[in-house]
C-alpha positions, 0 to 999 in steps of 0.5 A: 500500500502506498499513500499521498498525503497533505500536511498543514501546520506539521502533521497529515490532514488529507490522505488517499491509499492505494491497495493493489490486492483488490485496487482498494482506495481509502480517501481520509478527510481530517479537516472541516474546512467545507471542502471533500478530500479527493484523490486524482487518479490515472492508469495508462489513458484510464483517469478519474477521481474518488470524493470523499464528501463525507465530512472531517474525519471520515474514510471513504472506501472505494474499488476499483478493477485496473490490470494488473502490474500496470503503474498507476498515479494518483495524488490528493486534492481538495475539491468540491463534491457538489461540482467534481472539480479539484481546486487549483493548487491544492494537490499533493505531489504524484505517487506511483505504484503497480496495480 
């Protein structure tokens, strides 16, 4: 499993995981500041995103089904649920990992 974090004031507010045995994601929110954590993904010219709108302090869990040993990318983002959109300059930088 591999993660991509954001950090505010020293510690790990946002976080998005990627599981391979099942191509599980997890997208924490740990913040209440009115926006959804979000995780931007992209697996060959396959992309999307996963929201989690479900308040500070939630994980929100998602499958996937990708091919298997390819590379995928993925990032966390603040965004809005109501417009699925990602808010500029929020991201963390790129992870990569095999599905």
């Amino acid at each position: 499993m591999k993660c991509a974090t954001k950090q505010e004031d020293g510690g790990i507010v946002y976080w998005a995981c990627f599981s391979p045995p099942g191509d599980w994601f997890s997208v924490y929110d740990g913040k209440s500041d009115g926006s959804s954590a979000v995780v931007d993904w992209e697996v060959g010219s396959r992309w999307g995103s996963i929201s989690n709108a479900d308040g500070a302090g939630t994980d929100r869990y998602k499958k996937k089904d990708f091919t298997e040993s390819v590379t995928i990318r993925f990032r966390i983002c603040l965004g809005r649920w109501s417009t699925k959109t990602v808010t500029a300059g929020t991201c963390s930088g790129w992870v990569s990992n095999l599905t």
